[in-house]
Backbone as XML, in Angstrom:
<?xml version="1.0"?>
<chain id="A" units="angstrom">
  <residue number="1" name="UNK">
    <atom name="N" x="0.844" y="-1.159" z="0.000"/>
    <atom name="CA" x="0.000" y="0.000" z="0.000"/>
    <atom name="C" x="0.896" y="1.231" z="0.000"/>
  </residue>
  <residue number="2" name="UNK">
    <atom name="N" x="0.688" y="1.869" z="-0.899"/>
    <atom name="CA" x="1.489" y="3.440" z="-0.738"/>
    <atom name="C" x="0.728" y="4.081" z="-0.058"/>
  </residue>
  <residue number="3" name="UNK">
    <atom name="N" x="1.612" y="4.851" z="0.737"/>
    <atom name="CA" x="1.538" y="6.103" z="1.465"/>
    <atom name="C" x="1.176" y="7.440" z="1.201"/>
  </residue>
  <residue number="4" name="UNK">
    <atom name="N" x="0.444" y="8.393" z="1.706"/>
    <atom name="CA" x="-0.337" y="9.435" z="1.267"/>
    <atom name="C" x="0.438" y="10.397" z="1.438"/>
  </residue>
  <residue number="5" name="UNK">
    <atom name="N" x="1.310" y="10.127" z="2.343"/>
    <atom name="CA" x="2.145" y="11.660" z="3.073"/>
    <atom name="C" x="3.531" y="11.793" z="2.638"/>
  </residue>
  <residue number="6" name="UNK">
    <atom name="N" x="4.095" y="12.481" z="2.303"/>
    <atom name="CA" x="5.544" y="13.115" z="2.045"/>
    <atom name="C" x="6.667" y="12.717" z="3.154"/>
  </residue>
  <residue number="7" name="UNK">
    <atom name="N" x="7.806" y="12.303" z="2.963"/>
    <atom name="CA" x="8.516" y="12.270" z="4.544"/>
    <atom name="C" x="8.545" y="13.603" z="4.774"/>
  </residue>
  <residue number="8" name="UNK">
    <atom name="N" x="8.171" y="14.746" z="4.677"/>
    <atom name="CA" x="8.539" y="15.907" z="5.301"/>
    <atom name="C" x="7.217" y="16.249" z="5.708"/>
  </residue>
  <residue number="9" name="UNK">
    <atom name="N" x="5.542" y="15.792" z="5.304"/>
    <atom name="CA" x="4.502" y="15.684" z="5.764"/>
    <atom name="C" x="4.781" y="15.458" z="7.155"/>
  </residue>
  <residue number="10" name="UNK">
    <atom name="N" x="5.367" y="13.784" z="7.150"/>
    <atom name="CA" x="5.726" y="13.287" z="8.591"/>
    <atom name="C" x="5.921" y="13.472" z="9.401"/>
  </residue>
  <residue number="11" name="UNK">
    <atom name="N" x="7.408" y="14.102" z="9.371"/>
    <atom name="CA" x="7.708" y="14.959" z="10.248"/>
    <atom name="C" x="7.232" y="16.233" z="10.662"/>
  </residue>
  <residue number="12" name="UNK">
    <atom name="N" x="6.272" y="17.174" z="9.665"/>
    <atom name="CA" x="5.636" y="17.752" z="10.802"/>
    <atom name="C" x="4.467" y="17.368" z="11.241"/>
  </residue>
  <residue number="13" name="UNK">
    <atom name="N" x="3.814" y="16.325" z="11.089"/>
    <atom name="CA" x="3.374" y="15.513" z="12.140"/>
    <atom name="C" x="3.558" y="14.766" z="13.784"/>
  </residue>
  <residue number="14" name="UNK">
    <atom name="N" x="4.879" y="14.100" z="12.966"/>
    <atom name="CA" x="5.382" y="14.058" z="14.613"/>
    <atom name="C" x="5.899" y="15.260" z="15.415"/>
  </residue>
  <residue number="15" name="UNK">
    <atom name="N" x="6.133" y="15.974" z="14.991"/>
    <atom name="CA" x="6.535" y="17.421" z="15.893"/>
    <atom name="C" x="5.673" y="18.128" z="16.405"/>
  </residue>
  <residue number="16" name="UNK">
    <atom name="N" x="3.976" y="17.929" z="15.673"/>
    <atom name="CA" x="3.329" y="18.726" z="16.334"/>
    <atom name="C" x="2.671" y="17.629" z="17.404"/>
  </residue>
  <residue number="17" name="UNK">
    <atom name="N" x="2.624" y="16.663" z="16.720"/>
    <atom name="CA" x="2.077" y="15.765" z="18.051"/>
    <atom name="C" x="3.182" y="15.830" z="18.968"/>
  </residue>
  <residue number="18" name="UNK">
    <atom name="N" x="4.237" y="15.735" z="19.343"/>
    <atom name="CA" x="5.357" y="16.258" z="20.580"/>
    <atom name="C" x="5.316" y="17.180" z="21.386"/>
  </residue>
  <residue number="19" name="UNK">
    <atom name="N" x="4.197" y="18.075" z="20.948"/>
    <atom name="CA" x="3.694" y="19.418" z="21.679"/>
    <atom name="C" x="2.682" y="18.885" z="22.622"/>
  </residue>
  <residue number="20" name="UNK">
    <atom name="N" x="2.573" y="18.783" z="23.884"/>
    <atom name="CA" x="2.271" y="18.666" z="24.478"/>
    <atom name="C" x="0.535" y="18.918" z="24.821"/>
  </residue>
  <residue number="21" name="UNK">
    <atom name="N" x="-0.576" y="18.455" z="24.893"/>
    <atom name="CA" x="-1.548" y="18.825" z="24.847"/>
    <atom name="C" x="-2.061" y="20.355" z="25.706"/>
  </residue>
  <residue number="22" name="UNK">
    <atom name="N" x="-1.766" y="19.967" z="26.556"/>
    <atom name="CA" x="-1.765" y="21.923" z="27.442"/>
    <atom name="C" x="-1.122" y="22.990" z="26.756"/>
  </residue>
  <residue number="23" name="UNK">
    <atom name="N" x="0.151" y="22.935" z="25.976"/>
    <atom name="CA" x="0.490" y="23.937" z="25.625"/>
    <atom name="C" x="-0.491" y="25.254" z="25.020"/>
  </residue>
  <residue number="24" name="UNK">
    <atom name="N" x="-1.137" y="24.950" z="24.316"/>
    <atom name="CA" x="-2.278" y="26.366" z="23.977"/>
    <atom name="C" x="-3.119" y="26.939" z="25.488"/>
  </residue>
  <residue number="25" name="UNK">
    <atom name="N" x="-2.796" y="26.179" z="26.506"/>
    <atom name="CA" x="-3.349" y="26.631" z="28.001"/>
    <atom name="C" x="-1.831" y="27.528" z="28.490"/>
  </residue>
  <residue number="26" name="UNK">
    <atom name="N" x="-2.605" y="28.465" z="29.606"/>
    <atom name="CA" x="-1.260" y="29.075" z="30.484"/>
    <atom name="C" x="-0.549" y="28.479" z="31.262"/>
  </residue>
  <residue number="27" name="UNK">
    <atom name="N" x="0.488" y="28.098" z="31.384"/>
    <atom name="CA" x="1.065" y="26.974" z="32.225"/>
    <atom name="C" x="0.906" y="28.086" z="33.311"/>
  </residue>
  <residue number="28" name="UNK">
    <atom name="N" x="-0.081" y="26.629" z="34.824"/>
    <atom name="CA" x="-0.195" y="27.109" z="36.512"/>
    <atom name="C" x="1.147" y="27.978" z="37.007"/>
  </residue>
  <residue number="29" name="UNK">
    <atom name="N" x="0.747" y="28.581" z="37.949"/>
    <atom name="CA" x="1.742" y="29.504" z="38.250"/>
    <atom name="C" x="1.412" y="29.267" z="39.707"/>
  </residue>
  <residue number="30" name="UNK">
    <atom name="N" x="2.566" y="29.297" z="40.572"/>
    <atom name="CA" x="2.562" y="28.944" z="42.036"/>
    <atom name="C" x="2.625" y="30.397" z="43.089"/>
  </residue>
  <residue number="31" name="UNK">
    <atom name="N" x="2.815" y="30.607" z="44.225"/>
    <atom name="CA" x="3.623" y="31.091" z="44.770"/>
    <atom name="C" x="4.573" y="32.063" z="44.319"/>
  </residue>
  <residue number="32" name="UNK">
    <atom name="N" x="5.501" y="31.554" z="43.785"/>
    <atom name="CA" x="6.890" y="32.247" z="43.748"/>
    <atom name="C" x="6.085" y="33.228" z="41.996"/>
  </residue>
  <residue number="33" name="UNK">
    <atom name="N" x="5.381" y="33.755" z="42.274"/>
    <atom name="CA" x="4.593" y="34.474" z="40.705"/>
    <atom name="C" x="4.235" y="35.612" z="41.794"/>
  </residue>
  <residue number="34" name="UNK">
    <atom name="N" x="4.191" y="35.848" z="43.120"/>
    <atom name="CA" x="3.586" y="36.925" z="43.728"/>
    <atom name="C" x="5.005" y="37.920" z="43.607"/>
  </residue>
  <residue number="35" name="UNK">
    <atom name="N" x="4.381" y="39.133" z="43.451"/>
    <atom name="CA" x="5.198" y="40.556" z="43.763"/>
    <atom name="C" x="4.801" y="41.071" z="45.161"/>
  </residue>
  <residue number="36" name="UNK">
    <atom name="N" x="3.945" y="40.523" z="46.273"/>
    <atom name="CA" x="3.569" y="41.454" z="47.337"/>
    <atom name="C" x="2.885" y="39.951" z="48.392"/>
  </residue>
  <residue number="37" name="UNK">
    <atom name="N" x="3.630" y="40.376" z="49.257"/>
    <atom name="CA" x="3.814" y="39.567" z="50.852"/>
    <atom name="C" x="2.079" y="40.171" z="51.701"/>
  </residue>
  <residue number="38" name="UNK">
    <atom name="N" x="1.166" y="38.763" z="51.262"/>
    <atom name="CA" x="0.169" y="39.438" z="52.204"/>
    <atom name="C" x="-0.588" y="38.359" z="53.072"/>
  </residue>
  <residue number="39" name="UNK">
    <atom name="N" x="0.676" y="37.615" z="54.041"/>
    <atom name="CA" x="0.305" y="36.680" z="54.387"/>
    <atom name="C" x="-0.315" y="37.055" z="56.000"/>
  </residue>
  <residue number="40" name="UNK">
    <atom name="N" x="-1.287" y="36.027" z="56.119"/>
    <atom name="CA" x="-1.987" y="36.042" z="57.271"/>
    <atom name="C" x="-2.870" y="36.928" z="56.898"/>
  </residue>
  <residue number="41" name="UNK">
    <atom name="N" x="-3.604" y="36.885" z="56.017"/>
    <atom name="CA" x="-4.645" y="37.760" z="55.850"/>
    <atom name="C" x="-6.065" y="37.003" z="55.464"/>
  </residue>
  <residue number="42" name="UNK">
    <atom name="N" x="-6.967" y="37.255" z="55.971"/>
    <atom name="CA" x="-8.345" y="36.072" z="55.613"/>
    <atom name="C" x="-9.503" y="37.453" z="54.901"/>
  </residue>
  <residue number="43" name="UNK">
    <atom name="N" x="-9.686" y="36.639" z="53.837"/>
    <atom name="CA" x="-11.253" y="37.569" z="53.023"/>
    <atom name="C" x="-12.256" y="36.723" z="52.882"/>
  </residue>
  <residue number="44" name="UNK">
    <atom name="N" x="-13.717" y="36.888" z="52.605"/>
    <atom name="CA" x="-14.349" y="36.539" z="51.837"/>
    <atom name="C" x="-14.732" y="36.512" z="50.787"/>
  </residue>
  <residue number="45" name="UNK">
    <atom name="N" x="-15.353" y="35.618" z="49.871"/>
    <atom name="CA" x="-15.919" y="35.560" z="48.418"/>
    <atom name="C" x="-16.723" y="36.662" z="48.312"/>
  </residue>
  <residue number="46" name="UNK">
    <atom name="N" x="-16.845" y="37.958" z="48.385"/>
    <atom name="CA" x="-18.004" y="38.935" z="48.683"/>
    <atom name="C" x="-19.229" y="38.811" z="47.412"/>
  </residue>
  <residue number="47" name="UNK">
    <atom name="N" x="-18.607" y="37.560" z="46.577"/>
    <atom name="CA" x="-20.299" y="37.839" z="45.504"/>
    <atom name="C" x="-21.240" y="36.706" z="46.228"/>
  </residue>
  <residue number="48" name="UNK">
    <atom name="N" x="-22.416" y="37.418" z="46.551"/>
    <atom name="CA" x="-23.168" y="36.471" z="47.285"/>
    <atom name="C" x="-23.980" y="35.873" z="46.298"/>
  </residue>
  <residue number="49" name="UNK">
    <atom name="N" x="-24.024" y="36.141" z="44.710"/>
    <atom name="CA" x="-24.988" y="35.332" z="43.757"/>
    <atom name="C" x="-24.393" y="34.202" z="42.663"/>
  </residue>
  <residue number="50" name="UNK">
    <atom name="N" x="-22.887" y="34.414" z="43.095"/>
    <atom name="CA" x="-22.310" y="33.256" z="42.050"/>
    <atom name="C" x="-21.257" y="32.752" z="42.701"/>
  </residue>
  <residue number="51" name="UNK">
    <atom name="N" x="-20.965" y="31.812" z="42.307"/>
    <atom name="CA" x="-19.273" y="30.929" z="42.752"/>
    <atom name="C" x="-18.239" y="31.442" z="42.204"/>
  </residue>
  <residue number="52" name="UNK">
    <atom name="N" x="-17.320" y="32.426" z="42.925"/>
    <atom name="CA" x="-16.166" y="32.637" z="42.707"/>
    <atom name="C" x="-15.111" y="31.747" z="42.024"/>
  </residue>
  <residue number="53" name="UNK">
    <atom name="N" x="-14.308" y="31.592" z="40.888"/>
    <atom name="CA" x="-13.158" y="31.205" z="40.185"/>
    <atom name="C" x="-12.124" y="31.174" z="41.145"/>
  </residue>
  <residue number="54" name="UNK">
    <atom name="N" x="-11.299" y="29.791" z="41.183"/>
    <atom name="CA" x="-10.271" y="29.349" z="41.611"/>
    <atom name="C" x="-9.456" y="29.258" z="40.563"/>
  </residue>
  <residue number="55" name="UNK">
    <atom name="N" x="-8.328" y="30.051" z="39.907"/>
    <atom name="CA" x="-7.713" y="29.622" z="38.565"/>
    <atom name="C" x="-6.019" y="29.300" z="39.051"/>
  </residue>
  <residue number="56" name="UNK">
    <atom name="N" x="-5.668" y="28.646" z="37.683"/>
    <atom name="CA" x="-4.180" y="28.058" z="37.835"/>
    <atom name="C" x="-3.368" y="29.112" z="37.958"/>
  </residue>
  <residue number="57" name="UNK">
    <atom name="N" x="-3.579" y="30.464" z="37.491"/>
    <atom name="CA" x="-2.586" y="31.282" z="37.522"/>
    <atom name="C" x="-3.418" y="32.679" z="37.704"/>
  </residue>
  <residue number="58" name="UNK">
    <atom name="N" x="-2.696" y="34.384" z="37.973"/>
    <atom name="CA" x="-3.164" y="35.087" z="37.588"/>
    <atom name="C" x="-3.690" y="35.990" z="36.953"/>
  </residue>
  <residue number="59" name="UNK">
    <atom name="N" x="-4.897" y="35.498" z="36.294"/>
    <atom name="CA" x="-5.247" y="36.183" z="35.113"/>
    <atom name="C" x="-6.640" y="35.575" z="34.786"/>
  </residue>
  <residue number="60" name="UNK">
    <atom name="N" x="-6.859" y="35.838" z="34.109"/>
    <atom name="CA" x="-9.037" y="35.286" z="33.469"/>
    <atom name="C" x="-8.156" y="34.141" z="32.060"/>
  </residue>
  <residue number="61" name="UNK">
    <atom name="N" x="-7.075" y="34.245" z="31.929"/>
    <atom name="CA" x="-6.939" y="33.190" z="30.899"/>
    <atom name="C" x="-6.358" y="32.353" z="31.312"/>
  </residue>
  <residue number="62" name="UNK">
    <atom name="N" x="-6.113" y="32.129" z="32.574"/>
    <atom name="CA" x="-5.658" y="30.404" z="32.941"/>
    <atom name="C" x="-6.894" y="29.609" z="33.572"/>
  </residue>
  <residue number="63" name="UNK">
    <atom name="N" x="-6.834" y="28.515" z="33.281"/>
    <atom name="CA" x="-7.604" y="27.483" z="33.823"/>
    <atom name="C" x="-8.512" y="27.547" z="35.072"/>
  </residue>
  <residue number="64" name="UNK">
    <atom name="N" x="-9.958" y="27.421" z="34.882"/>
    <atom name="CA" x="-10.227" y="27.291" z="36.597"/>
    <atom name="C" x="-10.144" y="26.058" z="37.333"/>
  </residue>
  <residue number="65" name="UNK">
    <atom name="N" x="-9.494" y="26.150" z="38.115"/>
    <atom name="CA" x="-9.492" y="24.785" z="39.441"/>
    <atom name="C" x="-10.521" y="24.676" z="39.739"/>
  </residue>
  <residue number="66" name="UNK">
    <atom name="N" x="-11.314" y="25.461" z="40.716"/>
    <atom name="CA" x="-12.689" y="24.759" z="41.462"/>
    <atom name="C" x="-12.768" y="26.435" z="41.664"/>
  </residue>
  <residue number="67" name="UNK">
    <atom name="N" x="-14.497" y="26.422" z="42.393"/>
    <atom name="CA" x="-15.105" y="27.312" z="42.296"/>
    <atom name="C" x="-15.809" y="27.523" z="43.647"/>
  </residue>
  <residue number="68" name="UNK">
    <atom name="N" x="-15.416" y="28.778" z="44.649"/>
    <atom name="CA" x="-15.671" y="28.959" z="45.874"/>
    <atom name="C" x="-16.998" y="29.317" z="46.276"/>
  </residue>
  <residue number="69" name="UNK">
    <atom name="N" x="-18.068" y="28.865" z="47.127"/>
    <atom name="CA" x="-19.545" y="29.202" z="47.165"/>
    <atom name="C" x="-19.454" y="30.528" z="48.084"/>
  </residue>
  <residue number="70" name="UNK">
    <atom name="N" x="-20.370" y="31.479" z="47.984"/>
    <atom name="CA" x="-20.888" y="32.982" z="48.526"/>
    <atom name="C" x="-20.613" y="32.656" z="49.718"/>
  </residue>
  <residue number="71" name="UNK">
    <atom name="N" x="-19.690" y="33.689" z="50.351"/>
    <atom name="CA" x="-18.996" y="33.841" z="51.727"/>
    <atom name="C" x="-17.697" y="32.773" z="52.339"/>
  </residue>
  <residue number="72" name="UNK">
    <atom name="N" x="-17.324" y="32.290" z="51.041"/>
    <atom name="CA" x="-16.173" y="31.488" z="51.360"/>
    <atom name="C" x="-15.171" y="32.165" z="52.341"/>
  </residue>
  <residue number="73" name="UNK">
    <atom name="N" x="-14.237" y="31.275" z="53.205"/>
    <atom name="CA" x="-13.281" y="31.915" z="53.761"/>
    <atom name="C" x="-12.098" y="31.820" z="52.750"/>
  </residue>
  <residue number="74" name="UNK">
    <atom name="N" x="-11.131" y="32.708" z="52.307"/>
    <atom name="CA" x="-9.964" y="32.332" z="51.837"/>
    <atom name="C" x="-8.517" y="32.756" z="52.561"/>
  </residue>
  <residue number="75" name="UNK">
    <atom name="N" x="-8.034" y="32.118" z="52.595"/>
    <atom name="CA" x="-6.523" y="32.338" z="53.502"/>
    <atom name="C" x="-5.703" y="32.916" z="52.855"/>
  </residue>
  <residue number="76" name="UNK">
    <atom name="N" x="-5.203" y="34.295" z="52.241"/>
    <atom name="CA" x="-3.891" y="34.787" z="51.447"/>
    <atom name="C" x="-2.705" y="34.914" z="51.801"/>
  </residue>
  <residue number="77" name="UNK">
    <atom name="N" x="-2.285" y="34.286" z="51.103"/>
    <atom name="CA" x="-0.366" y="34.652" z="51.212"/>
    <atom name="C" x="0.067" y="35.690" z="51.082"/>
  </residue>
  <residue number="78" name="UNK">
    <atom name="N" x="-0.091" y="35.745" z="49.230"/>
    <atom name="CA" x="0.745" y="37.120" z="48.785"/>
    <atom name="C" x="-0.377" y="37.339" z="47.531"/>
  </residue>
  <residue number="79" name="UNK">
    <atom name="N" x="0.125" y="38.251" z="46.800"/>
    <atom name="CA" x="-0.366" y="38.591" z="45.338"/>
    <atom name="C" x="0.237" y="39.204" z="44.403"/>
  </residue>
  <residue number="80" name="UNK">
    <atom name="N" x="-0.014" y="39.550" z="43.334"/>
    <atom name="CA" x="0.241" y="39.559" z="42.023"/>
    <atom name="C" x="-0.822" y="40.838" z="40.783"/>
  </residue>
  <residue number="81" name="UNK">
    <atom name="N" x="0.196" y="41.603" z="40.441"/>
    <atom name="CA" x="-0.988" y="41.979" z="39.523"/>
    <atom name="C" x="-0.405" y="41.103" z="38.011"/>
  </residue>
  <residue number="82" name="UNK">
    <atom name="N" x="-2.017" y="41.554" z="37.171"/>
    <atom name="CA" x="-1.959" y="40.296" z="35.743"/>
    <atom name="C" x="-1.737" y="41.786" z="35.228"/>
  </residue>
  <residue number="83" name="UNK">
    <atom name="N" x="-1.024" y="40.549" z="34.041"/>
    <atom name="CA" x="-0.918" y="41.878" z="32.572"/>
    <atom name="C" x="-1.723" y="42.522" z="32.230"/>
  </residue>
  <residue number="84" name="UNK">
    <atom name="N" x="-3.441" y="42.317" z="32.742"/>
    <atom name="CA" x="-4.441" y="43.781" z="32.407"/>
    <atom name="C" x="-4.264" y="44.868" z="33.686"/>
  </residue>
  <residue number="85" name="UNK">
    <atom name="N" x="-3.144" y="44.608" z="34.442"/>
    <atom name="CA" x="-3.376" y="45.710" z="36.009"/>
    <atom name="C" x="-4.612" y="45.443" z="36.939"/>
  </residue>
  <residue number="86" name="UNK">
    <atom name="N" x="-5.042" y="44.278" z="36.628"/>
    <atom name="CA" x="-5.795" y="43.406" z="37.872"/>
    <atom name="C" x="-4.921" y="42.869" z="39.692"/>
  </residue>
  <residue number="87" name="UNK">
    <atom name="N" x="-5.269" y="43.351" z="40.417"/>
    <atom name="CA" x="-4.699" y="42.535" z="41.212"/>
    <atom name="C" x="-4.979" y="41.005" z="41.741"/>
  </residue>
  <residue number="88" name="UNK">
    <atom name="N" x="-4.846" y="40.072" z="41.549"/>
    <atom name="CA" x="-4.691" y="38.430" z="41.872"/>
    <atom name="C" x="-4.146" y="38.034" z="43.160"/>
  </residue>
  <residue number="89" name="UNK">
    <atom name="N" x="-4.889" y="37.406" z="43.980"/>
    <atom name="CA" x="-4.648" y="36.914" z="45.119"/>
    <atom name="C" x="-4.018" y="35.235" z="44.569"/>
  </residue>
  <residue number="90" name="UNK">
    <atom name="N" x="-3.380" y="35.125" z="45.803"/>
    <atom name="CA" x="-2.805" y="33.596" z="45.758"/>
    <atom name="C" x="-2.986" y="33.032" z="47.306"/>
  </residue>
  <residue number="91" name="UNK">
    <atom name="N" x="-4.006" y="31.819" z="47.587"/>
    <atom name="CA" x="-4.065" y="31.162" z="48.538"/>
    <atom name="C" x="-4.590" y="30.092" z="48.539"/>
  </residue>
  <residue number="92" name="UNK">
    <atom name="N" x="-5.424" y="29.832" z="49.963"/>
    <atom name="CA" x="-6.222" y="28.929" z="50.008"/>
    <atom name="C" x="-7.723" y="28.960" z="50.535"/>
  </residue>
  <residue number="93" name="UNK">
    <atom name="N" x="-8.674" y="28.495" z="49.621"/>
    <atom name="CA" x="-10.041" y="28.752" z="49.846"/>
    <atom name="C" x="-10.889" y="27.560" z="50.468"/>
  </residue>
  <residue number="94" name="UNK">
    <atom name="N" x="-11.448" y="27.825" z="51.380"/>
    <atom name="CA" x="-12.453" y="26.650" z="51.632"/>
    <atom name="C" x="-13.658" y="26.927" z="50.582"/>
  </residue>
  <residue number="95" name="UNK">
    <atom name="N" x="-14.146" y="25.574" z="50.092"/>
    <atom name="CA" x="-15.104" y="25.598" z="48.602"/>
    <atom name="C" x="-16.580" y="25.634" z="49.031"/>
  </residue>
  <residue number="96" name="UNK">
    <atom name="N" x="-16.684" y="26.119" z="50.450"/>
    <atom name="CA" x="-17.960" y="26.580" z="50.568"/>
    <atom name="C" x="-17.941" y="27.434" z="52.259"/>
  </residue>
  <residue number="97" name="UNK">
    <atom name="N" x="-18.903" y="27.900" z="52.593"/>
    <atom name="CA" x="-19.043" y="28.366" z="53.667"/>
    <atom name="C" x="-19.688" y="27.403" z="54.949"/>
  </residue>
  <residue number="98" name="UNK">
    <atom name="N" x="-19.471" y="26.486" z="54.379"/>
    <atom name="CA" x="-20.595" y="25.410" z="55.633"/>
    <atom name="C" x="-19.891" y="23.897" z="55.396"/>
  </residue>
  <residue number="99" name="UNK">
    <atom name="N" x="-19.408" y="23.415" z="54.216"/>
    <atom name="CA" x="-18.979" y="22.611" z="53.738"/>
    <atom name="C" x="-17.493" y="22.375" z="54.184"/>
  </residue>
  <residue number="100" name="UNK">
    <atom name="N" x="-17.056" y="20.768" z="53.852"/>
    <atom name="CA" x="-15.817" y="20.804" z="53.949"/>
    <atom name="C" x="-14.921" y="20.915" z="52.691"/>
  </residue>
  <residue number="101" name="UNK">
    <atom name="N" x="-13.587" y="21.076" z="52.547"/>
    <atom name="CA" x="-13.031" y="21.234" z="51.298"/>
    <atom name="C" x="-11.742" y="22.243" z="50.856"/>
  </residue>
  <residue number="102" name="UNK">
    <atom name="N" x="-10.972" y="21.953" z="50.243"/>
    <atom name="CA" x="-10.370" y="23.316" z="49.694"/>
    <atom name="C" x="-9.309" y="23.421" z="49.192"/>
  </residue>
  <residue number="103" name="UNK">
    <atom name="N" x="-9.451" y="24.324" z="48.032"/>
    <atom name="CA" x="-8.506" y="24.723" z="47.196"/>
    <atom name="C" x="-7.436" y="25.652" z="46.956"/>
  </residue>
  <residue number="104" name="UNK">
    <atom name="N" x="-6.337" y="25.284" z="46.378"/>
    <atom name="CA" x="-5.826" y="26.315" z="46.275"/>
    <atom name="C" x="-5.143" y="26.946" z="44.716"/>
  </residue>
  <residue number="105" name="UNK">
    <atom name="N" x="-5.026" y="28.554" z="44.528"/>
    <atom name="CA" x="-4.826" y="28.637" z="43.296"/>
    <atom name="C" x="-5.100" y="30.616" z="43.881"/>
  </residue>
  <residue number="106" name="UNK">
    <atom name="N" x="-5.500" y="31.100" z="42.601"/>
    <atom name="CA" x="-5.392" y="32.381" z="42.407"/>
    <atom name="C" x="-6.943" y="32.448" z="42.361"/>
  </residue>
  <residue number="107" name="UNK">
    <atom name="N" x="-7.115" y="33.823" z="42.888"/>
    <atom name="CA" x="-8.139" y="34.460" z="43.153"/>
    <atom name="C" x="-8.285" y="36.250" z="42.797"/>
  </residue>
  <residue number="108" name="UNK">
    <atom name="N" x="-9.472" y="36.441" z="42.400"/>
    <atom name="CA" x="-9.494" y="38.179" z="41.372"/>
    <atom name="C" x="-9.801" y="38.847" z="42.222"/>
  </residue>
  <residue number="109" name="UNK">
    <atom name="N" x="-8.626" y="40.198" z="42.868"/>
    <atom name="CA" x="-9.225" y="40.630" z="44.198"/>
    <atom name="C" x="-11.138" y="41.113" z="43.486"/>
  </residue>
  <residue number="110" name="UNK">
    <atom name="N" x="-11.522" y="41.162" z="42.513"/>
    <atom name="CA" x="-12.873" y="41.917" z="42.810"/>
    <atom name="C" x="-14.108" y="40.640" z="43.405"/>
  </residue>
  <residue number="111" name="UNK">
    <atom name="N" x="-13.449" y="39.583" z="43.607"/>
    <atom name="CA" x="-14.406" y="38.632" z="44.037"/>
    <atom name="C" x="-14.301" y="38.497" z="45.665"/>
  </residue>
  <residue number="112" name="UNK">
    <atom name="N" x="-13.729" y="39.370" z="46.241"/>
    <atom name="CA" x="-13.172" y="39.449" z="47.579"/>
    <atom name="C" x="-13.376" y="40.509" z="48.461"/>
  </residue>
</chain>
């Protein structure tokens, strides 16, 4: 049976399959991504009509982790502003106010 593809077809075949499936996502960002020390500090989710975004990094274009229910407690470390001049929290959230649970990741100070 002959073959449909070119050897140079091939190869960029296998090269793009070598790319990793996440790559078109923002690779998570930890900790060490904060510019400002704001540890020991506790907020709430202040939107009382929707579930606050837990995301991998800071910004509206990384991934959401899990999603905090109206009056969550969250525990902050430090933070971060994103490339639109948002400021981004980084901690840990309990995923409800009554519930057990919790995540951690970045948070949009306007949900706080």
């Amino acid at each position: 049976m002959r073959s449909l593809m070119t050897p140079a077809a091939v190869a960029v075949v296998l090269a793009v399959a070598a790319v990793p499936a996440a790559a078109a996502d923002y690779t998570a960002r930890d900790a060490s991504s904060c510019t400002r020390n704001d540890r020991d500090r506790w907020e709430q989710n202040a939107n009382l009509s929707r579930r606050a975004p837990v995301r991998t990094g800071p910004g509206g274009e990384y991934r959401v982790r899990a999603r905090i229910g109206p009056l969550a407690l969250v525990h902050i470390w430090c933070s971060t502003t994103s490339r639109s001049g948002q400021r981004w929290y980084y901690g840990r959230a309990d995923l409800s106010s009554s519930g057990p649970g919790r995540v951690t990741g970045w948070i949009w100070s306007g949900h706080l």
